[in-house]
VEXLUM-545067 format. One record per atom (N, C-alpha, C): residue in three letters; x, y, z. Coordinates in steps of 0.02 Angstrom, whole numbers, padded with zeros to 5 digits, always signed. Layout:
ALAXYZ...
% end
This chain:
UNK-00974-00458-00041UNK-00942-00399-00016UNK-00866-00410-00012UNK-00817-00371-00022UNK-00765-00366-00042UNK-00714-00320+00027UNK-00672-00341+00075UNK-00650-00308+00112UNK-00585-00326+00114UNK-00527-00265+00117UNK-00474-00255+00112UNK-00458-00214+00182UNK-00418-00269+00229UNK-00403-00236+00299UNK-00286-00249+00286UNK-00304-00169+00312UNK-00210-00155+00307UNK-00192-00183+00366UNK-00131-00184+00397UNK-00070-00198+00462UNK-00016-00143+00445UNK+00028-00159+00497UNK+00094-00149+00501UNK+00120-00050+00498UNK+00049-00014+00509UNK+00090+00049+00502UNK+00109+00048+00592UNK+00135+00111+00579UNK+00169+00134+00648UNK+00210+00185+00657UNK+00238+00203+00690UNK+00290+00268+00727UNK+00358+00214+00708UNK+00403+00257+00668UNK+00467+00255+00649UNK+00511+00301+00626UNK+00562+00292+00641UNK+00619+00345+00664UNK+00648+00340+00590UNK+00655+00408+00561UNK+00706+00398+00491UNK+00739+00373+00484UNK+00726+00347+00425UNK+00803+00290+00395UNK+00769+00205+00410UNK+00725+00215+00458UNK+00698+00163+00460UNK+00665+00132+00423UNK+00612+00063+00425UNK+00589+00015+00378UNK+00528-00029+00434UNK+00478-00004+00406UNK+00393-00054+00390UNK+00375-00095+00356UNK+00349-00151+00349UNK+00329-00181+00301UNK+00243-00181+00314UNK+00192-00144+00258UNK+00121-00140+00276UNK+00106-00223+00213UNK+00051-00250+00257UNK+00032-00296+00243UNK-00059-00302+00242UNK-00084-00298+00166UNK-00153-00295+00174UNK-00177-00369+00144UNK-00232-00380+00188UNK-00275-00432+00152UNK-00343-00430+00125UNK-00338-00462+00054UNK-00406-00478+00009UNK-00462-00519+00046UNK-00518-00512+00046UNK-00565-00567+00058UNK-00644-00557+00013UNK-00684-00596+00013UNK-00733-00585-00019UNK-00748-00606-00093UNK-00791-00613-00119UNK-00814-00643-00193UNK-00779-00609-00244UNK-00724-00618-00261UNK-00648-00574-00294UNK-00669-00615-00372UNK-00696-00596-00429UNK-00703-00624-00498UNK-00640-00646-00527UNK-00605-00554-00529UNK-00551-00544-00561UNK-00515-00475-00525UNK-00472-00498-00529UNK-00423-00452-00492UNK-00389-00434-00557UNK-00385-00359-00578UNK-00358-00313-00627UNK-00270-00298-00571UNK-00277-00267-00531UNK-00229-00237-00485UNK-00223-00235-00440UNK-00176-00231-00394UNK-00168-00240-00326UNK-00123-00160-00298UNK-00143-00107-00265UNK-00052-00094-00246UNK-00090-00047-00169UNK-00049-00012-00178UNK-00056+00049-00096UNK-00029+00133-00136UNK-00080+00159-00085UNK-00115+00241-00091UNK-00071+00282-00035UNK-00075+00336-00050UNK-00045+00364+00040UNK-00078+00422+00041UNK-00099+00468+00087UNK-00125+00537+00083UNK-00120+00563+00131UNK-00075+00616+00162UNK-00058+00658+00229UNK-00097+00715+00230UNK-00116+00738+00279UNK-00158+00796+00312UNK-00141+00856+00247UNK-00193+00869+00227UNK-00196+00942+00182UNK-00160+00903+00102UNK-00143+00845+00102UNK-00150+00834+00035UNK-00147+00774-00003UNK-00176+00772-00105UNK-00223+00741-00112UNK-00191+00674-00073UNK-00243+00599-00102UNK-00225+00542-00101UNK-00178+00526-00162UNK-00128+00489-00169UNK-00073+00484-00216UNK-00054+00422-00223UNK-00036+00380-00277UNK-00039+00320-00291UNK+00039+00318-00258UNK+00068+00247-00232UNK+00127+00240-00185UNK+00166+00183-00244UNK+00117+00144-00249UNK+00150+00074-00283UNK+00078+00027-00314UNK+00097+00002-00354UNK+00049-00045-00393UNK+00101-00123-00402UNK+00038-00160-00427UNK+00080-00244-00460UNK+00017-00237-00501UNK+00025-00250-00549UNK-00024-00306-00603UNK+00004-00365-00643UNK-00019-00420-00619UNK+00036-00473-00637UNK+00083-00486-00620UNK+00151-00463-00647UNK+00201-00470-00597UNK+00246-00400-00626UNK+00210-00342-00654UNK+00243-00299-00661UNK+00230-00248-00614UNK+00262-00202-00578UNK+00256-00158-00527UNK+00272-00086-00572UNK+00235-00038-00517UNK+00256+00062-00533UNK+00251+00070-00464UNK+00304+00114-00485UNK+00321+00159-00401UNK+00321+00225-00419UNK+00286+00276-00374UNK+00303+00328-00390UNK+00363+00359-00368UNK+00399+00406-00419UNK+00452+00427-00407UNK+00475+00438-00348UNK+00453+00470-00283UNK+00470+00490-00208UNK+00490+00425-00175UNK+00467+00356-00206UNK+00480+00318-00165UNK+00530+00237-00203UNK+00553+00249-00263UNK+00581+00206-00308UNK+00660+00188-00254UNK+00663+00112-00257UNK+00724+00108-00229UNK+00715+00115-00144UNK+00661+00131-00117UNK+00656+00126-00049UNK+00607+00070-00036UNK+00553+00072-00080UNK+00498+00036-00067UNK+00501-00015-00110UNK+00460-00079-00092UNK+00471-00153-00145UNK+00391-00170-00140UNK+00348-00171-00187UNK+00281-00208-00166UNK+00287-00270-00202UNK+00232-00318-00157UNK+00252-00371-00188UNK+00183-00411-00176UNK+00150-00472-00222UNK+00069-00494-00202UNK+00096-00585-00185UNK+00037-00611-00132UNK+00010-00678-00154UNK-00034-00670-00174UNK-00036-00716-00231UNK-00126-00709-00266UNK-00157-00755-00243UNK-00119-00815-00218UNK-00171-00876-00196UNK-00193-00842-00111UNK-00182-00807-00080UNK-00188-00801-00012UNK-00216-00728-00031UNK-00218-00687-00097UNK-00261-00614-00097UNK-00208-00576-00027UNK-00142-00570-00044UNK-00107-00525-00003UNK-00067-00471-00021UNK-00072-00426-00007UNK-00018-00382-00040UNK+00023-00340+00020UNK+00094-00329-00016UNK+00129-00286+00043UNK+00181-00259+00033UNK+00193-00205+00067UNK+00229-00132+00050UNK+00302-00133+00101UNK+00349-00163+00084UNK+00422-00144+00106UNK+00441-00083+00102UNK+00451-00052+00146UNK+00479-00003+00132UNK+00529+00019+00190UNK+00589+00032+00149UNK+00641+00043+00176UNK+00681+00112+00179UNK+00730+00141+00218UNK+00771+00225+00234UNK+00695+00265+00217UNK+00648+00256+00258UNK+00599+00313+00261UNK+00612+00366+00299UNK+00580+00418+00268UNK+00593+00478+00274UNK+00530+00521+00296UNK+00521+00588+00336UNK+00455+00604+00359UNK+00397+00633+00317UNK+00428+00634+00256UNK+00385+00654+00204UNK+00367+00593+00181UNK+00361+00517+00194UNK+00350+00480+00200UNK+00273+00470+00241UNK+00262+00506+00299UNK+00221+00512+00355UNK+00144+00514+00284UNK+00121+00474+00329UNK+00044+00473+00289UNK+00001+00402+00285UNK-00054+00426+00289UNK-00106+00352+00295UNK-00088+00308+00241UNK-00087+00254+00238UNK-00089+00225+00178UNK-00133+00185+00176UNK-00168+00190+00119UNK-00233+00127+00088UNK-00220+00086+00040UNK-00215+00038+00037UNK-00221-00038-00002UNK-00286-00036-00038UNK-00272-00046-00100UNK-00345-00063-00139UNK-00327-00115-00203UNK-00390-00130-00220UNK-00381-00195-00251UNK-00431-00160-00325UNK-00415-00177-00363UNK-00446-00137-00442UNK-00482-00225-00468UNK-00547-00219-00493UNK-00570-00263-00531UNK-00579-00214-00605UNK-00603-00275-00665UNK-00620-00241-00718UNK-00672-00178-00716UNK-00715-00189-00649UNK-00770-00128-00646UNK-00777-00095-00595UNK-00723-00104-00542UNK-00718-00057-00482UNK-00677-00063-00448UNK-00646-00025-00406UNK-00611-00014-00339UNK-00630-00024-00312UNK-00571-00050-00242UNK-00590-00079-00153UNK-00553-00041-00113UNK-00579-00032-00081UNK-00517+00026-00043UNK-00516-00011+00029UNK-00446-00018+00065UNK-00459-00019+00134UNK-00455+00046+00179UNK-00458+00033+00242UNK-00470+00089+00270UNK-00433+00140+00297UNK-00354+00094+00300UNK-00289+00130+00306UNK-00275+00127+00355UNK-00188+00137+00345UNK-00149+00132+00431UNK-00114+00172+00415UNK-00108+00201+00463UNK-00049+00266+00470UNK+00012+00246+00476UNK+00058+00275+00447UNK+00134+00295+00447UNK+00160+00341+00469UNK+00186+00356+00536UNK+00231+00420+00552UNK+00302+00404+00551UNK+00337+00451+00525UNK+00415+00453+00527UNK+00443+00496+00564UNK+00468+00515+00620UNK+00489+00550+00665UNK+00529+00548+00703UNK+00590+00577+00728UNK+00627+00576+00787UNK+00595+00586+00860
% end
């Protein structure tokens, strides 16, 4: 069994900076990908950031704010992110891609707010 538990969301004030930190565990073959998901009330889930290897994608809303980055020997991955903004606000899930399936964790919330 394969479980991916997140950290580090929380209540932060714009302009501010989180760093979410998820960990791998479990009978892992092959690891295809590593990155983090986000999805706020009323809409879809949306890819945030990926690594495969040592190349990264960010989606556009968040290029230049956010840095993901993996250990592979420790199965860690984690989401810098920096001058967030409240459209920022949203769960985020960590998942881990093998050649034949997805892992999803269960997510930590992000609020951005004054």
């Amino acid at each position: 069994q394969v479980q991916l538990v997140e950290s580090g969301g929380g209540l932060v004030q714009p302009g501010g900076s989180l760093r979410l930190s998820c960990v791998a565990s479990g009978n892992i073959l092959s690891v295809s990908s590593m990155g983090w998901y986000r999805q706020a009330p009323g809409k879809q889930r949306d890819v945030v950031a990926t690594i495969t290897g040592g190349a990264t994608n960010y989606a556009d809303s968040v290029k230049g704010r956010f840095t993901i980055s993996r250990d592979n020997a420790k199965m860690l991955v984690y989401l810098q992110m920096n001058s967030l903004k409240p459209e920022d606000t949203a769960a985020y899930y960590c998942y881990l891609r093998t050649i034949t399936r997805a892992y999803w964790g269960q997510g930590t919330q992000v609020t951005v707010s004054s």
